[in-house]
C-alpha positions as CSV (number, residue, x, y, z in Angstrom):
1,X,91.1,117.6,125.8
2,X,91.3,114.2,127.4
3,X,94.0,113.2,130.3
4,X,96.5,111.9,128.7
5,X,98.0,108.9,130.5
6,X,101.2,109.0,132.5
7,X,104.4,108.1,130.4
8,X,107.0,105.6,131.7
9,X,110.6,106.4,132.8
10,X,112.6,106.1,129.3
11,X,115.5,103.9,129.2
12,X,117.3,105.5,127.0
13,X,120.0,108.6,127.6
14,X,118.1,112.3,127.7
15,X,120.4,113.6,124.2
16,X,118.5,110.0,122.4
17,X,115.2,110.7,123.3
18,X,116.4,114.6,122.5
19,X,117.4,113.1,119.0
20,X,113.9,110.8,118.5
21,X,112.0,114.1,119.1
22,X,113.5,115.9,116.9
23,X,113.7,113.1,114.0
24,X,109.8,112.6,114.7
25,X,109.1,116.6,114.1
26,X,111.1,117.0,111.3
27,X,109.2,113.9,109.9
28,X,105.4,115.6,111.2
29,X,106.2,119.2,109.8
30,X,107.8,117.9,106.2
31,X,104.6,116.0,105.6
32,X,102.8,118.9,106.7
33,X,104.7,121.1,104.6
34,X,104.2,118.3,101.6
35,X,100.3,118.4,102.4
36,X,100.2,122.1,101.6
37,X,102.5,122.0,99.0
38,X,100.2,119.5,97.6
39,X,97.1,121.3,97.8
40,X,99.0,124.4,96.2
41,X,99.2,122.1,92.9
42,X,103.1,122.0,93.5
43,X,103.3,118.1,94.1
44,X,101.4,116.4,91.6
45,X,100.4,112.3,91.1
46,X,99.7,110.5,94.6
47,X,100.8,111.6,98.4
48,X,100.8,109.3,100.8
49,X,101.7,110.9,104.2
50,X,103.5,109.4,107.5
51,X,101.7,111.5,110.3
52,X,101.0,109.4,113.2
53,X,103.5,107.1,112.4
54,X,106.7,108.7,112.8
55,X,107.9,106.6,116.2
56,X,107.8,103.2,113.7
57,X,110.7,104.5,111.6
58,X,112.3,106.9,113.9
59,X,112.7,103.9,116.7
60,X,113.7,101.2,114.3
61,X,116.1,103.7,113.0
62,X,117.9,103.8,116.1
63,X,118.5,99.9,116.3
64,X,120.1,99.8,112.7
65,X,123.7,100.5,112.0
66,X,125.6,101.9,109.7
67,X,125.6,99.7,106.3
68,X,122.1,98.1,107.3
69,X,119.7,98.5,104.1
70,X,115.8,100.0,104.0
71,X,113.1,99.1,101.5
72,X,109.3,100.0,101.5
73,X,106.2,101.2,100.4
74,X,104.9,104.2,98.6
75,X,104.0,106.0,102.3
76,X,107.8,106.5,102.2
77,X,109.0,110.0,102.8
78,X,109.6,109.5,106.9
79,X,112.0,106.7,106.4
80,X,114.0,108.8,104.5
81,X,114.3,111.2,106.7
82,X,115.1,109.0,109.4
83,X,117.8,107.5,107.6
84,X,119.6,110.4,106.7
85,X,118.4,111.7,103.4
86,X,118.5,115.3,103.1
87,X,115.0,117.4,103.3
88,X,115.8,119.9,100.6
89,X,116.0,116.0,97.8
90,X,113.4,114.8,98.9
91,X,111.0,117.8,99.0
92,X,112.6,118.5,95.4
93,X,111.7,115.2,94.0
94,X,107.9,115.5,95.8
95,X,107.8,118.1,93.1
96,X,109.0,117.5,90.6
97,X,112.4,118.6,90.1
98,X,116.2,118.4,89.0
99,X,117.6,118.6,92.6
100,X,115.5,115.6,93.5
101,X,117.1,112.4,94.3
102,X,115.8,110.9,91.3
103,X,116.3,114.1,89.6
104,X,112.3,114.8,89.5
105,X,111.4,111.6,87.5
106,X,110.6,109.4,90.3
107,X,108.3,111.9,92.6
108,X,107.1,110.6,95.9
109,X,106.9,106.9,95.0
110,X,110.3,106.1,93.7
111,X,113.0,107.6,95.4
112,X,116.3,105.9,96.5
113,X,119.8,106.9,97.7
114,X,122.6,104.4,97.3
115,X,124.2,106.4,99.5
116,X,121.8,105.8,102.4
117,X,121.2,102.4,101.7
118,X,117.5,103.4,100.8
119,X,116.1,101.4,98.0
120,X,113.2,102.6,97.6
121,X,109.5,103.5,97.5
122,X,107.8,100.9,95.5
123,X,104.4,101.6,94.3
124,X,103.1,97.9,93.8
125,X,101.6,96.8,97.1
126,X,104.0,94.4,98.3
127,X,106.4,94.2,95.5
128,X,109.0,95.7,98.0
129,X,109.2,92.3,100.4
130,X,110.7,90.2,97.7
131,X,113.2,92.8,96.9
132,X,114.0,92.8,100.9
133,X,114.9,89.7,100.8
134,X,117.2,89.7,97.8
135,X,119.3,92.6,99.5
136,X,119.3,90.7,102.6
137,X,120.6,87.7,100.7
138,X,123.1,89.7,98.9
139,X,124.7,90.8,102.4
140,X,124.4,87.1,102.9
141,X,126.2,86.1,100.3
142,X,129.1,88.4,100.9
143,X,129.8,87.1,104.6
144,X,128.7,91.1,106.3
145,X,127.1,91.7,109.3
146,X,124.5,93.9,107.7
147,X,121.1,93.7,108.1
148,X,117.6,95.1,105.6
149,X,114.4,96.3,106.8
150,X,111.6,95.4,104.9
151,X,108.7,97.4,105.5
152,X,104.9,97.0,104.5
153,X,101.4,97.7,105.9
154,X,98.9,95.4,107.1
155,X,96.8,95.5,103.2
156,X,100.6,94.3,101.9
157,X,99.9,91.3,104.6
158,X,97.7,89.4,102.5
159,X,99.7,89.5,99.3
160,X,100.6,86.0,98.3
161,X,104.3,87.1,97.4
162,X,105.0,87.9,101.2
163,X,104.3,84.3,101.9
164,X,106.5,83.0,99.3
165,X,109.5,85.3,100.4
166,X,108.8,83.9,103.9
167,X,109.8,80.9,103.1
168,X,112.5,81.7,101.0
169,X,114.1,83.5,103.9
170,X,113.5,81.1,106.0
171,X,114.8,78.6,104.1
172,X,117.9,80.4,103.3
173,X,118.2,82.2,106.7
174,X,118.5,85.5,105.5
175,X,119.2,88.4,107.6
176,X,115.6,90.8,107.0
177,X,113.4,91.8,109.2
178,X,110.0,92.1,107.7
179,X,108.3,95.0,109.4
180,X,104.7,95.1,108.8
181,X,103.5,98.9,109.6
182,X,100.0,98.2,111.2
183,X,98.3,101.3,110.7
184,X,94.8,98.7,110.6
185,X,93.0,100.8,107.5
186,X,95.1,100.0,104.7
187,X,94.2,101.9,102.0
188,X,90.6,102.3,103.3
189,X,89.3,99.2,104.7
190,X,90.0,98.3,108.6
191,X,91.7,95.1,109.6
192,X,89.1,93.7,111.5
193,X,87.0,93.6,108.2
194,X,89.8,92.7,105.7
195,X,91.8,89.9,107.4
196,X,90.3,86.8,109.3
197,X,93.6,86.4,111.2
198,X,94.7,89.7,112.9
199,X,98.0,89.0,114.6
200,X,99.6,89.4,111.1
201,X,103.2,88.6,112.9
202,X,102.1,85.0,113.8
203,X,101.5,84.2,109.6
204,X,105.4,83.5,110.2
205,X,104.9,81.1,112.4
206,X,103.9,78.7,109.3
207,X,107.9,78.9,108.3
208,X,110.0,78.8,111.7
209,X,110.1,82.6,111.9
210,X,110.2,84.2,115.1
211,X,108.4,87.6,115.7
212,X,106.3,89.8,117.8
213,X,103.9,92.3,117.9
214,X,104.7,96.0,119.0
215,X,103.5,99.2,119.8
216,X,103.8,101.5,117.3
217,X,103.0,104.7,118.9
218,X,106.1,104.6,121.4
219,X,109.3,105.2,119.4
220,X,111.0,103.4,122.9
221,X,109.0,100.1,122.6
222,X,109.9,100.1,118.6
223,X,113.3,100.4,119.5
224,X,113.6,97.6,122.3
225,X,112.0,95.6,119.3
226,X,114.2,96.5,116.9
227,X,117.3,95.6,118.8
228,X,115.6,91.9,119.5
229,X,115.6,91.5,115.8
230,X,118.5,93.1,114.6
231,X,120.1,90.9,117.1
232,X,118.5,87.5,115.7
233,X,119.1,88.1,112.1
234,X,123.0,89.5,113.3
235,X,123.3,86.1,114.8
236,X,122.7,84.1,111.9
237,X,119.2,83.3,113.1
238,X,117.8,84.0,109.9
239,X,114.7,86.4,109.1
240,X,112.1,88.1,111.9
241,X,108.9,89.7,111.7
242,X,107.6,93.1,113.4
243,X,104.0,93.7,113.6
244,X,104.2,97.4,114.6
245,X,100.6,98.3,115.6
246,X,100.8,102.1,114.6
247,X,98.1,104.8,113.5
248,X,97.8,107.2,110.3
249,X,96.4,110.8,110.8
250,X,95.6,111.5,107.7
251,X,94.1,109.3,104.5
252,X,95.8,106.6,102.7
253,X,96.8,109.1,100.1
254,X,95.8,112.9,99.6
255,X,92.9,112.1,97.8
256,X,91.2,110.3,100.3
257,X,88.3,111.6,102.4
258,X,89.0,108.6,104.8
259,X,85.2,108.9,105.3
260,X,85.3,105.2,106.7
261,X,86.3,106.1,110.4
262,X,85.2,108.8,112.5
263,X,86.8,112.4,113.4
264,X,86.1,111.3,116.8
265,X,88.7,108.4,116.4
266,X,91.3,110.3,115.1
267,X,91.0,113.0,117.7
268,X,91.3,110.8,120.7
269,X,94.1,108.9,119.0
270,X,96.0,112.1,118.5
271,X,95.1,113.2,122.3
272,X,96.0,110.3,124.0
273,X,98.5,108.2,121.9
274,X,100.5,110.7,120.2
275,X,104.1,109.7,119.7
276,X,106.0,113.1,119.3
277,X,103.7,114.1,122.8
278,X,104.8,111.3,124.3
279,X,108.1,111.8,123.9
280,X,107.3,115.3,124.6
281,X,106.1,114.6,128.3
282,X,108.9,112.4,129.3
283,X,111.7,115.2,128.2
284,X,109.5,117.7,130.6
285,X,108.7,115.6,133.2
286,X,112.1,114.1,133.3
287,X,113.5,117.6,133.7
288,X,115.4,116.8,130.3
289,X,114.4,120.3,128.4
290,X,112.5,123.2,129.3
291,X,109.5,124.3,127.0
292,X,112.0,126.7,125.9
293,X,114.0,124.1,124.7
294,X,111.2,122.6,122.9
295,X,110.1,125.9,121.0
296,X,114.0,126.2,120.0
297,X,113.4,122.7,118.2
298,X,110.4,123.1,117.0
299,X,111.3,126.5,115.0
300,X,114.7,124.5,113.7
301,X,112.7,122.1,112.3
302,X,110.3,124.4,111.2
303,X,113.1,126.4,109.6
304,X,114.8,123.3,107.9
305,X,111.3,122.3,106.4
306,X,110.6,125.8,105.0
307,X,114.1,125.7,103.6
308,X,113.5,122.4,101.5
309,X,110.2,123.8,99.8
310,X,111.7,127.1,99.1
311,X,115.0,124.5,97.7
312,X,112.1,122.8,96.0
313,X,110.1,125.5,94.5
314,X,113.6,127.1,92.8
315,X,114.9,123.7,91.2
316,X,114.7,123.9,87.7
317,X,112.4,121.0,86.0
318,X,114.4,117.9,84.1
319,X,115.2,119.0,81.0
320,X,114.1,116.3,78.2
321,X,117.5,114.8,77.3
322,X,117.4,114.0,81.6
323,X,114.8,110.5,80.1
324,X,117.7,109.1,79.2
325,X,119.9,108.8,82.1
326,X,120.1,106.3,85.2
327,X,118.2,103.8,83.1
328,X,121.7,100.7,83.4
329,X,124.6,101.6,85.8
330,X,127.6,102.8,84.1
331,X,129.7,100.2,85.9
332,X,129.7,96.9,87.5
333,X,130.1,97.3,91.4
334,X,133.5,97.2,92.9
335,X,132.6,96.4,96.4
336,X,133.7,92.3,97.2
337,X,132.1,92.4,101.0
């Protein structure tokens, strides 16, 4: 196995980074755990899985605050997670069934929880980014202090409608901050190939919008980000873009072979860039938990995930008359501000 290169001295208290470890393993062993469920037949229609990317969500996670809103893509399930959604809904829904957040008519790609401020998993590449910008501008118009994430991948970057929402936030100085997860394949072709400019973050520069570019694979470095922006759009700055350069493990979806980059790639990516290790090292090295400690968190986690496909596998199926519900609400919002 390769050195792997020295971590830097977090800034952060030893129960955080404690907390990002954990939220990153829960988010690598559910997708593991979805993977095999998948392969079993148990999760049908597409898959799209987060492993690699965990420290993207995880560490913009941690500069959000309560009342901020999420919306993205179809590779969806670790933002879920890391906003709070419970395991044993979403594993339920991956399958299929009544205790699913959608009640096991949305499966993996359309999931949401009012509750959570999670509106979704959206399967239209880039449909999502407008839809960001109309919660931001909602929050807008009721005078809060909230603030949405509106997360897509670097394929999403050359739709035509994230331009237009650009400059609609711009104009209207809405409080989102478009995240673009850089995972540089998209759903099989690499960036270098697919887009002439590859600093996707500077495309905002076109509209006023301030932004940067970050690296993905520390959940630290996200979350210094994610403060900068939170703090702009907070401040009535308007709109601000993250390019989070970040890494998938696995294929765009379940189906794919991902026969367009090498093994070799993958395995030096996982050996020397690895979020969860990273975050690993520095709670060793920095005397913050023993490998003890570690193998206690690993079989909670473990032990949640196990519990949600178990959960999963002995939810009933939607009964037929279930079509029929959720299709209006059943009453006009009370909530002013």
């Amino acid at each position: 196995m390769a050195a792997r290169k020295s971590v830097k001295k977090p800034n952060v208290s030893a129960d955080e980074l404690l907390e990002y470890y954990r939220e990153m393993l829960l988010i690598r062993r559910f997708e593991e755990k979805a993977g095999q469920l998948y392969g079993m037949g148990l999760i049908g229609g597409f898959c799209h899985l987060y492993i690699g990317q965990e420290a993207v969500v995880v560490g913009l996670e941690a500069a959000a605050e309560d009342g901020d809103k999420r919306v993205t893509s179809y590779r969806d399930h670790g933002h879920m997670l890391a906003c709070g959604m419970d395991p044993n809904g979403v594993m339920a829904e991956l399958t299929g069934r009544e205790g699913g957040y959608s009640k096991g008519k949305g499966g993996s790609m359309h999931m949401f929880s009012k509750e959570k401020h999670f509106y979704g998993g959206h399967g239209i590449v880039g449909a999502q980014v407008p839809l960001g910008a109309g919660l931001a501008f909602s929050d807008k118009y009721k005078g809060n202090d909230r603030v949405t994430f509106a997360y897509f991948g670097d394929g999403a970057a050359n739709q035509g409608q994230v331009y237009e929402t650009y400059n609609m936030a711009q104009l209207w100085d809405l409080p989102v901050v478009f995240v673009i997860e850089n995972n540089q394949y998209a759903m099989g072709t690499s960036v270098q190939r697919s887009t002439k400019s590859p600093a996707l973050w500077k495309r905002g520069e076109a509209y006023g919008i301030k932004g940067e570019e970050v690296d993905g694979m520390d959940v630290l470095a996200v979350k210094e980000a994610g403060e900068r922006a939170v703090a702009h759009c907070r401040a009535g700055k308007g709109p601000y873009i993250l390019e989070v350069k970040t890494y998938r493990y696995r294929g765009h979806s379940m189906s794919d072979p991902a026969k367009y980059r090498t093994r070799e790639e993958v395995q030096k990516m996982r050996e020397e860039r690895d979020p969860i290790e990273q975050v690993r090292d520095m709670l060793l090295t920095g005397k913050h938990a023993t490998e003890d400690d570690l193998k206690a968190i690993d079989k909670e986690i473990k032990d949640i995930v196990n519990k949600s496909a178990d959960f999963s596998k002995e939810s009933p199926e939607p009964v037929l008359e279930e079509l029929w519900t959720d299709i209006y609400a059943d009453e006009l919002p009370q909530e002013t501000a």
